[in-house]
C-alpha positions as CSV (number, residue, x, y, z in Angstrom):
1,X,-37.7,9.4,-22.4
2,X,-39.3,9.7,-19.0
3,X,-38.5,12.8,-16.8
4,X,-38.8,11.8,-12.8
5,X,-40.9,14.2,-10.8
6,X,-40.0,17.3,-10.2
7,X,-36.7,17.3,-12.5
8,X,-36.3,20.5,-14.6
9,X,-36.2,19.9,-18.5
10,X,-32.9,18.3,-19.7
11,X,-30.6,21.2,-20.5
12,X,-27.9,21.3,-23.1
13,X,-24.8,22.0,-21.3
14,X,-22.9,20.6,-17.9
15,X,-20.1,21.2,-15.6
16,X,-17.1,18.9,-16.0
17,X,-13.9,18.9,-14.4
18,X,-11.1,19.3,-18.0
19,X,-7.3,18.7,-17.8
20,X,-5.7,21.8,-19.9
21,X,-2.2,21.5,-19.1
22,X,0.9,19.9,-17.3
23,X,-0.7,20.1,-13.8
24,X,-3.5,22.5,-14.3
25,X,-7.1,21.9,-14.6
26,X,-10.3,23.6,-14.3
27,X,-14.4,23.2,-14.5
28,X,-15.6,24.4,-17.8
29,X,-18.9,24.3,-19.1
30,X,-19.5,21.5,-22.0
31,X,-22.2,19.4,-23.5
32,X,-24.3,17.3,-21.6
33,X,-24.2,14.7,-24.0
34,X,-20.5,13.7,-25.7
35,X,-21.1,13.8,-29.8
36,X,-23.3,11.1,-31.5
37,X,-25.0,10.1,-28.4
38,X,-28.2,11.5,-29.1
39,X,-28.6,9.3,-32.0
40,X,-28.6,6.1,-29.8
41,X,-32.3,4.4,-29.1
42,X,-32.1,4.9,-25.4
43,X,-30.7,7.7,-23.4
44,X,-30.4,8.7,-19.9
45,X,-29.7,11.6,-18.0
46,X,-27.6,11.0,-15.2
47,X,-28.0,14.0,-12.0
48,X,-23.4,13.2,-10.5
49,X,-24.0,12.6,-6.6
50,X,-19.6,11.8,-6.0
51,X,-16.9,10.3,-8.6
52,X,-13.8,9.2,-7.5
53,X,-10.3,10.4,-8.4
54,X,-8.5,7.2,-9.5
55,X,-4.7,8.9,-8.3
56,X,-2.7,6.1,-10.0
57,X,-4.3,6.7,-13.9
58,X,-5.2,10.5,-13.3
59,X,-1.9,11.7,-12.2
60,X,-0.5,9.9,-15.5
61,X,-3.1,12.3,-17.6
62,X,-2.6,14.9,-15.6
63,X,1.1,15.6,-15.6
64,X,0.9,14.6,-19.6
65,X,2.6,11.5,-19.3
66,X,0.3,9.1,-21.2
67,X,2.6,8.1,-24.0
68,X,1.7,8.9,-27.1
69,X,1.5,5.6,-28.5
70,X,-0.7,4.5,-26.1
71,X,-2.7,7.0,-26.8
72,X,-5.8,5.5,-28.2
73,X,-5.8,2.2,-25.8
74,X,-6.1,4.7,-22.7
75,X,-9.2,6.5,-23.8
76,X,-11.8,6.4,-20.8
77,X,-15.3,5.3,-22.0
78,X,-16.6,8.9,-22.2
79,X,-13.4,11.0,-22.4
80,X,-13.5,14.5,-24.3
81,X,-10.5,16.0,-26.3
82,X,-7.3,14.0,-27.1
83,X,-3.9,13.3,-24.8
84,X,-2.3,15.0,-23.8
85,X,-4.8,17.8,-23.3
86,X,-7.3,19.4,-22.8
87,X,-9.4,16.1,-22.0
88,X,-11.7,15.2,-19.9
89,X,-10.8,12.1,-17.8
90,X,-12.5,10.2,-15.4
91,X,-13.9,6.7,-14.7
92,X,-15.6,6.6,-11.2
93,X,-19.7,8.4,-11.5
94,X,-22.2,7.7,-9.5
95,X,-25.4,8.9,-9.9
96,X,-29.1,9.2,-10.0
97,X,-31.2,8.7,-13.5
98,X,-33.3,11.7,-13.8
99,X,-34.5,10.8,-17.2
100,X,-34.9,8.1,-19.4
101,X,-36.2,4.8,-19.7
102,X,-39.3,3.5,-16.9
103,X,-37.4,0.6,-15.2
104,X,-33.9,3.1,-14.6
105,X,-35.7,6.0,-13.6
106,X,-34.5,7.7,-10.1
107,X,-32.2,4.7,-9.8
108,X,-29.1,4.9,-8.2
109,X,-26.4,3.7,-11.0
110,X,-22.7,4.0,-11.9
111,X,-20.9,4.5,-15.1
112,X,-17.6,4.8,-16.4
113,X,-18.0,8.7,-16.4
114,X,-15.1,11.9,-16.3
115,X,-15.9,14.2,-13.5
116,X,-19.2,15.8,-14.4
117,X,-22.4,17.5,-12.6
118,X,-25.0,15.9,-15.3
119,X,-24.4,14.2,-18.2
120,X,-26.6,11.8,-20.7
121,X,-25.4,8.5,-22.1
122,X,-26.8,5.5,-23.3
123,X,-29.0,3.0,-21.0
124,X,-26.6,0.7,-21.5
125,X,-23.7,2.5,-20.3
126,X,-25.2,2.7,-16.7
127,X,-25.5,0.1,-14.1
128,X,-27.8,0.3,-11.0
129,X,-26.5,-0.1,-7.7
130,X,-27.1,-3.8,-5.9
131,X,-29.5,-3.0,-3.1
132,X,-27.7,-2.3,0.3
133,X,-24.5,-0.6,-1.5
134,X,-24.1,2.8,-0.4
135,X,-23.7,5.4,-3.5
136,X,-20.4,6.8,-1.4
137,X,-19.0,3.7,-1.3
138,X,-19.6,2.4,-5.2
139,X,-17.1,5.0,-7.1
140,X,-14.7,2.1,-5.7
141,X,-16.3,0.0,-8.6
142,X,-13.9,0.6,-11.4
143,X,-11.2,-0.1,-8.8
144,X,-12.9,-3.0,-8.1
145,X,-13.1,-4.4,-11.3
146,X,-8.8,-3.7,-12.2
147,X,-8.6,-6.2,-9.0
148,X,-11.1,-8.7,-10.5
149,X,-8.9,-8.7,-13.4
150,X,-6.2,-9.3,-12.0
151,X,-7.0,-12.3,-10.0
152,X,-8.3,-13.5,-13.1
153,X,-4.9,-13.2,-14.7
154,X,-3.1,-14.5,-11.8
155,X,-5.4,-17.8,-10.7
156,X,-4.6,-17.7,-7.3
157,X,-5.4,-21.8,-5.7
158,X,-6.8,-22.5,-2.0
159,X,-4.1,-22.7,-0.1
160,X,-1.5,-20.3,-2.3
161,X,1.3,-18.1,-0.5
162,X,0.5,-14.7,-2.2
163,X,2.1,-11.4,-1.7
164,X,0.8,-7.9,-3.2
165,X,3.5,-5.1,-3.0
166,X,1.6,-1.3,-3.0
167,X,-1.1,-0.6,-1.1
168,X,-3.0,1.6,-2.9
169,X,-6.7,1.1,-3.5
170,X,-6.4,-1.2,-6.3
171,X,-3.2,-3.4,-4.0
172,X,-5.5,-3.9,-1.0
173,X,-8.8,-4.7,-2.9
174,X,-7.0,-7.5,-4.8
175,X,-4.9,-8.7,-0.7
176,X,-8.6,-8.5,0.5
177,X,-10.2,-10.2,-2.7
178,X,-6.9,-13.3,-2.4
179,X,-7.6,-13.2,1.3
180,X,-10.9,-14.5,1.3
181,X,-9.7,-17.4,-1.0
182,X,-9.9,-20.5,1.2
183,X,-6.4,-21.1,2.6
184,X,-4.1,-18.4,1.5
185,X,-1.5,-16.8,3.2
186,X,-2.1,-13.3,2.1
187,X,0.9,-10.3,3.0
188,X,0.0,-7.0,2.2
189,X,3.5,-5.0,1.6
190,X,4.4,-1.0,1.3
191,X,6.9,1.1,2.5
192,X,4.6,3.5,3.7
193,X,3.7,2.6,7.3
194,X,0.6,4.5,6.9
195,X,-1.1,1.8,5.2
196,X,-0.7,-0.6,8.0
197,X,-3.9,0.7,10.1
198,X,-6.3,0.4,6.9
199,X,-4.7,-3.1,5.7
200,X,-5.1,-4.1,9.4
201,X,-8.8,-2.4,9.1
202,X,-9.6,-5.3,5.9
203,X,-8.1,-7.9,8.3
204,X,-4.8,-8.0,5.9
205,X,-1.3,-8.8,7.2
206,X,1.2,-6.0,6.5
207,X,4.9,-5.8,6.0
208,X,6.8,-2.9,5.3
209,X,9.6,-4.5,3.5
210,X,10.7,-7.9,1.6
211,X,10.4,-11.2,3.6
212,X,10.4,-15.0,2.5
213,X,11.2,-15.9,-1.2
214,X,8.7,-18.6,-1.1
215,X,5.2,-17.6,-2.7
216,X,3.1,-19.2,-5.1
217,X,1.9,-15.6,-6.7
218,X,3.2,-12.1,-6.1
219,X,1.1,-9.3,-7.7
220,X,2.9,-6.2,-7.8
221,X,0.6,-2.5,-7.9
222,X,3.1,0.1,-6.4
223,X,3.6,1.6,-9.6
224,X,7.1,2.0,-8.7
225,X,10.0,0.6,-10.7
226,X,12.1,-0.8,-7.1
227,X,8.2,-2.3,-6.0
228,X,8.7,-4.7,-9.0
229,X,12.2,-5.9,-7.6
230,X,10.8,-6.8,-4.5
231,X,7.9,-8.4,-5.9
232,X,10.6,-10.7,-8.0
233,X,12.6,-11.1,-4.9
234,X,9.6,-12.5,-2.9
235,X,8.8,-14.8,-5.9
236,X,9.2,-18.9,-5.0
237,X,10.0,-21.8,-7.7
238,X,7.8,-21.7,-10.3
239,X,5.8,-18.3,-8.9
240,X,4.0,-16.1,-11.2
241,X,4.5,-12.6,-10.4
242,X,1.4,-10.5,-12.2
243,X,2.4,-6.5,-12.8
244,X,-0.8,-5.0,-12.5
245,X,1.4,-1.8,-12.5
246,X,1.2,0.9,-15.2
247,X,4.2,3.7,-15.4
248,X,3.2,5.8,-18.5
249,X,6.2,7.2,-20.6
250,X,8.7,5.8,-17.1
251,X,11.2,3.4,-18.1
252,X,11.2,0.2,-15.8
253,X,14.7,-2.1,-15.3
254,X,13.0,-5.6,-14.6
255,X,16.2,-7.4,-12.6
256,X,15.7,-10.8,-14.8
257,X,18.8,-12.2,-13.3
258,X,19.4,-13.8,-10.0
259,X,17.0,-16.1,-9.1
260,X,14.5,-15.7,-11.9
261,X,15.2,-18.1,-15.0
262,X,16.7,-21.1,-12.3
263,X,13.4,-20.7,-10.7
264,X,11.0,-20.8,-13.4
265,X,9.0,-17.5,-13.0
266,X,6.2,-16.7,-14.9
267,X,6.2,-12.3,-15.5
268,X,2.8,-11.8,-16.2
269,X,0.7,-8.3,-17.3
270,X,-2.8,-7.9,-16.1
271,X,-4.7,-4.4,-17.7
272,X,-8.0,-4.1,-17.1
273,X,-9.0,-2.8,-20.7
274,X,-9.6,-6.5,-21.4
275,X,-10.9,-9.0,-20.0
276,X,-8.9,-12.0,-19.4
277,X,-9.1,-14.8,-22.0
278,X,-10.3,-17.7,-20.4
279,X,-13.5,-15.3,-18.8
280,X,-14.5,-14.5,-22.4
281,X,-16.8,-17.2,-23.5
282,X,-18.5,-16.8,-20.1
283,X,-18.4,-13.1,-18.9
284,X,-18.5,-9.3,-20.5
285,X,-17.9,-5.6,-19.2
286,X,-21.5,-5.5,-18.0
287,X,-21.0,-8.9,-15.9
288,X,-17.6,-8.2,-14.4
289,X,-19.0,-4.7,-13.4
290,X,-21.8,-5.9,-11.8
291,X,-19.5,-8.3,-10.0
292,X,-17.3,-5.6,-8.9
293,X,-20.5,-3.7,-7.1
294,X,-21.4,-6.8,-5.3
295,X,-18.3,-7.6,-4.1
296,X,-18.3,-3.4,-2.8
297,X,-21.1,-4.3,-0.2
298,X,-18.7,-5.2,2.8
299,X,-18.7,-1.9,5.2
300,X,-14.7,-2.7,5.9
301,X,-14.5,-0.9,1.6
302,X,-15.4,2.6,3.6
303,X,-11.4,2.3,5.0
304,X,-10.0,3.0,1.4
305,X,-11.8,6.5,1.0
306,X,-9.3,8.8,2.6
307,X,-10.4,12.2,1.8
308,X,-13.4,14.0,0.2
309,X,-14.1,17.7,-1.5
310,X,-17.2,19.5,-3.4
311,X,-16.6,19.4,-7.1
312,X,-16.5,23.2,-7.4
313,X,-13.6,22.8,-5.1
314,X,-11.7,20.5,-7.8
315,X,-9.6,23.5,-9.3
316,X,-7.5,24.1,-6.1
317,X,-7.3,20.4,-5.1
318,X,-6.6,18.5,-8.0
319,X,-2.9,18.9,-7.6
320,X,-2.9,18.5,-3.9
321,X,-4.5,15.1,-4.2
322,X,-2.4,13.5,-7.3
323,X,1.0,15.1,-6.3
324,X,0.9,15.8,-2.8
325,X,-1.4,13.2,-1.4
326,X,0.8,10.4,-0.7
327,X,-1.2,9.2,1.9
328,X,-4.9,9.5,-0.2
329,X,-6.1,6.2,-1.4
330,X,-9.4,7.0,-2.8
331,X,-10.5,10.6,-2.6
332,X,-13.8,11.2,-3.5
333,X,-16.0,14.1,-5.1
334,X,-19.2,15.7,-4.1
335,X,-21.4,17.1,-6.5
């Protein structure tokens, strides 16, 4: 392992943002490395410059309303401890190799990484930036990739009527991703009115309530259980409506009545944990994340960070951001 100049030696222990109860977190000191890492061939040590706070996900952990049979599937990559706490949970780093292998060191990379000053991981686990994106702007990758995914589940056409109901960061990305399709008729939908200046910012049409039943696709990411009867309400003959959604331990009523069996719908689930079916043969984690930073590069991105603190500041924000921040899309961390 290579040490860039004027790096200290590697030291054993970090500084990591831990969930320890309903609503309560704090900084704590733990490895630098997570167990069994050191035994892997090639290593890097990874100096945080910002994560992201993903508030959709992270105010699920953070209340302690992961269900418990779901525990397992919702592991982040590199979490610490076991639902509901204390755990480490995070999925937005981005940061610069310090040490490790010749053709990663002092790059600029992200990985799927908890909220951490330092930490070492395996080479693989860390993907260098594509020249021109700004490390501010690429904690938006993981989001990035859940939007990916589901546009890969939903197989929007040229031409298609498509509707996305909740605009948080992951509900505009995939509007702006289905925008740029040749064609479509993209409306970007939310209550909150405060959305329409930054879906107006990505050049997306906004509405703040229902309108014409008569789109190809609706994809529904309000994580709210009345966003998901509007999304069915919007939803033509023969439309596929694709929850990209996820409520924890909430129970949802789906309203399958009405319109919804005369018209044919397709209800379809999109989870980023894996990767759509018909991608397999040609496309992996590693691919679809280095899609996701190449697709960050458009300046118009910088509208869906909202707010910003220091990490050491993460104790007495935490709950401001995932309870009170309504109007927060992505907030990011300093380190």
């Amino acid at each position: 392992m290579q040490r860039a100049p004027d790096t200290p030696s590697t030291e054993t222990m970090a500084r990591a943002w831990w969930v320890t109860g309903a609503g309560k977190g704090e900084i704590q000191e733990t490895p630098l490395a997570d167990p069994g890492v050191e035994k892997q061939v090639e290593l890097v040590t990874v100096q945080a410059l910002y994560s992201g706070i993903s508030r959709g996900t992270e105010s699920l952990v953070f209340h302690g309303r992961v269900p418990g049979t779901e525990y397992t599937a919702m592991r982040a990559p590199f979490q610490a401890g076991d639902f509901p706490w204390p755990v480490k949970y995070g999925y937005a780093n981005v940061g610069k190799v310090t040490e490790g292998p010749e053709d990663l060191l002092g790059q600029t990379v992200f990985c799927l990484y908890p909220h951490q000053n330092r930490y070492r991981v395996p080479a693989s686990a860390v993907t260098p930036l594509p020249k021109g994106l700004p490390a501010k702007r690429a904690i938006l990758a993981a989001n990035m990739e859940t939007a990916v995914n589901g546009l890969w589940d939903g197989a929007p056409a040229v031409g298609d009527r498509i509707a996305v109901v909740g605009l948080g960061v992951v509900g505009l990305l995939v509007a702006w991703l289905a925008s740029r399709i040749p064609g479509t008729r993209v409306t970007a939908i939310d209550t909150n009115p405060e959305r329409q200046a930054v879906a107006e910012q990505l050049g997306l049409t906004f509405s703040s309530g229902s309108g014409a039943d008569d789109h190809d696709m609706v994809i529904h990411a309000s994580g709210h259980p009345s966003g998901l009867e509007t999304a069915l309400g919007l939803a033509g003959q023969e439309a596929t409506i694709v929850e990209m959604s996820w409520y924890g331990d909430q129970l949802v009523p789906a309203p399958l009545g009405a319109a919804f069996h005369p018209r044919r719908m397709t209800l379809k689930s999109s989870q980023v944990g894996q990767i759509v079916p018909s991608r397999v043969p040609r496309w992996d984690y590693r691919k679809r994340l280095a899609l996701a930073l190449e697709l960050l590069q458009d300046d118009t991105l910088d509208a869906l960070i909202t707010g910003e603190c220091r990490f050491d500041d993460l104790p007495k924000s935490m709950a401001r951001i995932l309870i009170d921040g309504r109007d927060t899309l992505c907030h990011r961390v300093v380190f």
